[in-house]
Structures are given as structure tokens and as C-alpha cells.
N, C-alpha and C positions, 0 to 999 in steps of 0.2 A: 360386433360391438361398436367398432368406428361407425356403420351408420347407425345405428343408433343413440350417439352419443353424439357426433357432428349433425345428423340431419335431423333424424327422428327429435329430439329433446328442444334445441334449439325452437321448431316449427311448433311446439307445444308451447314451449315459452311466450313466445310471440303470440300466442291465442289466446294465454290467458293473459296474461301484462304481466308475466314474472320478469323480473331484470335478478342478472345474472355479479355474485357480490363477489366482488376480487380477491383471490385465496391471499394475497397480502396485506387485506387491509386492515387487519390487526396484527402485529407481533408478537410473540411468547417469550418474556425473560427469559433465560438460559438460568439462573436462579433461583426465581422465586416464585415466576409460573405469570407472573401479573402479563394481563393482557392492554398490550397498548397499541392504540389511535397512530397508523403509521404516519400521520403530517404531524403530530406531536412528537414524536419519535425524530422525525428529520428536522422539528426545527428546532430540537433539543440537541441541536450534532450526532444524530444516533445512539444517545446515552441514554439508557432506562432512567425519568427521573425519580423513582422510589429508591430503586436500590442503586443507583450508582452503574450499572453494570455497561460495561462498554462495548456496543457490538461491532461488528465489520462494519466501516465506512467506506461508501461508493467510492473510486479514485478522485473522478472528476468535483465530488462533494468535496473533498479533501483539498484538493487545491483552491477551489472556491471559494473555503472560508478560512485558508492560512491567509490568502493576498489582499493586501487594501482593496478595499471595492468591489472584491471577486475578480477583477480584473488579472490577468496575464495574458503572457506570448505563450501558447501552445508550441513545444518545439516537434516536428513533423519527424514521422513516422519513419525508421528506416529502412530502404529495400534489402530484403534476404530471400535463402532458396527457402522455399514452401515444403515443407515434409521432404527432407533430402533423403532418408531412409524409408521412405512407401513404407512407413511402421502404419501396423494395422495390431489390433490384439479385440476385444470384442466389438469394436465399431474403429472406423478407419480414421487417422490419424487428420487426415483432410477433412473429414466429417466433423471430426469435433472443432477445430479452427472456426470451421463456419458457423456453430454452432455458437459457440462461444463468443463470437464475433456478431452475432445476430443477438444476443442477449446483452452484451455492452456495451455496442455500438463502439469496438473499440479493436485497433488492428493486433495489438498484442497486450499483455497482463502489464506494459509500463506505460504510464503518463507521466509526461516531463512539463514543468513550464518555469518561465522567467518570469519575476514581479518582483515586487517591494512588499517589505512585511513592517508596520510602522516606518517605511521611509527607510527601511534597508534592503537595498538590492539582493534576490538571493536565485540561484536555480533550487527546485525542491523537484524531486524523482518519486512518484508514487505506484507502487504495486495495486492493482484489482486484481484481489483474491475472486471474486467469480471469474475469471478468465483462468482455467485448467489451476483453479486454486496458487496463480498466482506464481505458476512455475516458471522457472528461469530456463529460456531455451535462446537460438540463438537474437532472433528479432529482441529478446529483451536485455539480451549483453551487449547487443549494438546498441540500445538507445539508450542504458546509462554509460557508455564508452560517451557517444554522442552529447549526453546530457553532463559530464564531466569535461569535455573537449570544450562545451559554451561557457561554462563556469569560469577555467581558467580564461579565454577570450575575452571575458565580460569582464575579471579580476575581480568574481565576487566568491560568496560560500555556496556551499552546495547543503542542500538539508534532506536527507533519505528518509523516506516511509515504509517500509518493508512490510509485507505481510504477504506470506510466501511459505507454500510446502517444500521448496527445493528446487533442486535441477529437475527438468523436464525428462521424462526417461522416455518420451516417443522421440525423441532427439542424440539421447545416448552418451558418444564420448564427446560429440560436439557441441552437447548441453552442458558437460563439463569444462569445457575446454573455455566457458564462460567464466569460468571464477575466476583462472589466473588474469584474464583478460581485465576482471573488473577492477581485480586489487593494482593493476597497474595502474590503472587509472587514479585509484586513491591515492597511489604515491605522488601521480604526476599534478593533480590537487594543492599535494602538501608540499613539495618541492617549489609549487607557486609560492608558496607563504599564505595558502588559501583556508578558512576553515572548513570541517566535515564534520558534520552531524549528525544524528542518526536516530529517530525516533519508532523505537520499538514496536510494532500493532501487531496485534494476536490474529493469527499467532506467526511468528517467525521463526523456521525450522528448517534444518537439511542441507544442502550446499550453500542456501543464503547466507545464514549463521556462520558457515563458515569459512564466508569471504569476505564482501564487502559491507555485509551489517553489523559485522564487531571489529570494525576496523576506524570507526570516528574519535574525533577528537575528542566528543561527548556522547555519552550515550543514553537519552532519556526513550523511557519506555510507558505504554500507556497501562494504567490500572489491572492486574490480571493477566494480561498479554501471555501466552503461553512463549516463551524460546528456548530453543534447544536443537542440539542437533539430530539426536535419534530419539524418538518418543519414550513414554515413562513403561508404556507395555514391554515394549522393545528390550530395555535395561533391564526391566525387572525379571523377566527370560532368559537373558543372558547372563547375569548376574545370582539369578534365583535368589532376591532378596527385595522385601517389600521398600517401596524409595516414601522419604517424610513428605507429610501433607502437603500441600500447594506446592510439590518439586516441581523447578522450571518455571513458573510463575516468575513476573516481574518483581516482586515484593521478595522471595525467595531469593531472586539472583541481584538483588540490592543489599539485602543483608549478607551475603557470601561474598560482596565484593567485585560483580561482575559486570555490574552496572552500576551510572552516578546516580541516578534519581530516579523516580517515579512520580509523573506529571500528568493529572484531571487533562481531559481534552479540552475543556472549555481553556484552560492555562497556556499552551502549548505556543498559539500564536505570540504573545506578549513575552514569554519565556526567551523562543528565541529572537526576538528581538532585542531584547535585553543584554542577552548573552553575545550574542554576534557582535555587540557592538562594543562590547568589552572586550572580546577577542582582536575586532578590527579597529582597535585605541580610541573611538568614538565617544564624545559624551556622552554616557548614558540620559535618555530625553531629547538628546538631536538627532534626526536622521540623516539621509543621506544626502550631497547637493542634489540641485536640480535637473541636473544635468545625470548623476547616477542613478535618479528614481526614475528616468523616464523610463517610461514602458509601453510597449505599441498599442492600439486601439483593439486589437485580436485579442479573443478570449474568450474561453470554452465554456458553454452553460453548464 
């Protein structure tokens, strides 16, 4: 079947002029079924524009359109051991790394960078859910240790993007041993007199949830966003009782109290500048001096 599907089809192709149509280049709503133009779709910020519907944002898209100009400092990657538990279960724990890493062009599930958002200096930490769905293992507790460590250095806020199944379980007690590790860090943040924010993407679940993503000063969350700590199947097994419509949804855990708001992605950037700069006694409408907005020529497409 591989050769005929790598050699045989391809050589037919080529014989007649068929060109070969890229399985992504339409999208399917998760709702409503509509098919869309995927450079529609990305220059909409990946928001279905019929229904509203908000899908997974690439990380590096993420930072791109929070920072004036697309511009930031990319902050580098931290070195850790590679598979310290030679975990294997149907394919090898090194196997997927690469794997993963050949699809996002990206060393681990965190992107961090430095910039200005309206002329307010901020570190923002974002998860890519395609990188092992965005699990927390230890390469990605080191670089929001690291990505908290420049925050206070810088003496600005930090803004988290979470979107995340949990602790990494090819990694084990040492994927856990992440969480305590991170909430120090929020403390050592807030003991700055620094702000932490934290903006909900669906979905955020598992050991995230229940460390450093519910631990901000604020907590906005985007449209839908699924968070919780163990899924609705999960409780409703253990519990044997059916859970209310949209349980765990962001709209759900606003009306219960667990979150401050629920904010459009198109809003988000303008939001926290707004807010940040209320937090850090600023005119609202002023940014930051010149000297606080500068930001290096580095910056990740």
C-alpha cells in the first residue's frame, strides 16, 4: 500500500496534471458544520466568522497578534533531560518529541515572549495544544519558571495563555513535580507587586487548572473554552449522575463564580491593556515610557 500510494499515485498524477488539494484547506465548524477558506479563517484570528466559534490558535499566531507590530523577544528554549524515563507505551516517548516537534517547529508545547501591548510592557507564556496536546512536562515548567524569572527582572506583568490537557504522563512524577514548581513562581510574581493574568483557551484541563491557570489576578477566558480538572465523562462515572448543559464551559464557570469574564478574541489584546494599566496606576490611554516599550528587533513569524 505505501508504494502505492508514495510512488504509484503520485507518477499518475504527474501524467495527468492532477495537483494534489491540501487536506487543510478548508476547516469544518465544530458547530454548525460550515465549511471555511482556511486564510479566511487565520486572518479572522481563527474564529469561525458565522457562528462565533473559537477554534485552537497556533501559539506563535498567538503572540503575534497580542504584540504591537507582531513584534517581540522570543525568550530561548530551556535545556532539560530528553525522556528521563525511556517511557514507551504504543510508540516511543522520543518518537513522539520528534514528531511533535517536526509539526510545530517548536522545542516544547510553551512559547514565551517579551513586547509591548499598546505601549505596555508585558511577558505573555503560550501553550501549543498540537505539541502532545499541550501537556506540561518538564521542558515546559522550566520555561514558564524562566518566563516568570524575566517578568520580575523586566518589572512588568506576565499574561498566561493556557491551553493544555495536563501533566504529561510520559514524564510521570517529574511532570508533576511541575506544578508546585510553577505556583512558586506566581507567588514570586506577586510578592514583586507584579500583575498575573491569565486568559482561558479551550480547552484548559488536568494538572494546568490546577496550578498555575487558576491562580491570576484575573481570569479571563475565551468564548466556550472547555476548563476543568477531570472531564464531564469522567464525573459523570464517578458520580453516576448526568452534569447541566455546557458544564465546564467558560459561560458556565462565569455564572458560578469561577471566573471574572468572558472575552471575544478579537477584544483580548485592548482588554489587557487597558486593565494592566489600571493595575500598574497608569493613565488609562498612556503607555509605557520609552525606555519601558523598548523591545529588541527579534521576533518570531
Amino acid at each position: 500500500m505505501n508504494w502505492i500510494t508514495n510512488y504509484v499515485r503520485p507518477r499518475i498524477n504527474s501524467m495527468l496534471g492532477r495537483r494534489e488539494v491540501p487536506e487543510n484547506l478548508w476547516i469544518k465548524c465544530p458547530e454548525t458544520g460550515e465549511m471555511v477558506f482556511h486564510k479566511d479563517l487565520e486572518e479572522n484570528k481563527w474564529v469561525i466568522p458565522a457562528s462565533g466559534y473559537h477554534m485552537k490558535m497556533p501559539a506563535k499566531a498567538r503572540l503575534t497578534d497580542l504584540f504591537d507590530e507582531g513584534r517581540y523577544e522570543a525568550l530561548p528554549q530551556p535545556k532539560v533531560a530528553q525522556d528521563p524515563l525511556k517511557f514507551r507505551d504504543s510508540k516511543k516517548y522520543a518518537d513522539r518529541l520528534k514528531d511533535s516537534r517536526l509539526k510545530t517547529e517548536q522545542e516544547d508545547t510553551i512559547l514565551a515572549g517579551v513586547g509591548t501591548v499598546e505601549g505596555v510592557k508585558l511577558v505573555a507564556v503560550v501553550h501549543e495544544f498540537n505539541f502532545m496536546g499541550g501537556s506540561l512536562g518538564i521542558a515546559a515548567g522550566e520555561a514558564i519558571v524562566k518566563a516568570f524569572e524575566r517578568a520580575i527582572a523586566e518589572k512588568c506583568p506576565l499574561v498566561m495563555f493556557p491551553a493544555s490537557g495536563g501533566a504529561r504522563m510520559q514524564e510521570g512524577i517529574l511532570s508533576l513535580m511541575q506544578l508546585p514548581r510553577t505556583t512558586v513562581a506566581v507567588d514570586m510574581l506577586k510578592e514583586a507587586g507584579l500583575p498575573y493574568i491569565v486568559v482561558l483557551t479551550n480547552p484548559t484541563t488536568g494538572g494546568v487548572t490546577a496550578s498555575y491557570a487558576m491562580l491570576g489576578d484575573l481570569h479571563i477566558a475565551e468564548p466556550g473554552a472547555e476548563i476543568c480538572f477531570a472531564g464531564k465523562r469522567v464525573i459523570e462515572q464517578t458520580i453516576r449522575e448526568k452534569l447541566p448543559e455546557g458544564f465546564q464551559t467558560s459561560e458556565y464557570l462565569l455564572e458560578h463564580g469561577m471566573i471574572d469574564m468572558v472575552v471575544k478574541r478579537h477584544d483580548i489584546p485592548s482588554l489587557l491593556a487597558r486593565t494592566l494599566k489600571i493595575m500598574l496606576k497608569r493613565p488609562v490611554g498612556v503607555g509605557a515610557t520609552a525606555a519601558e516599550s523598548a523591545v529588541p528587533e527579534k521576533a518570531s513569524a
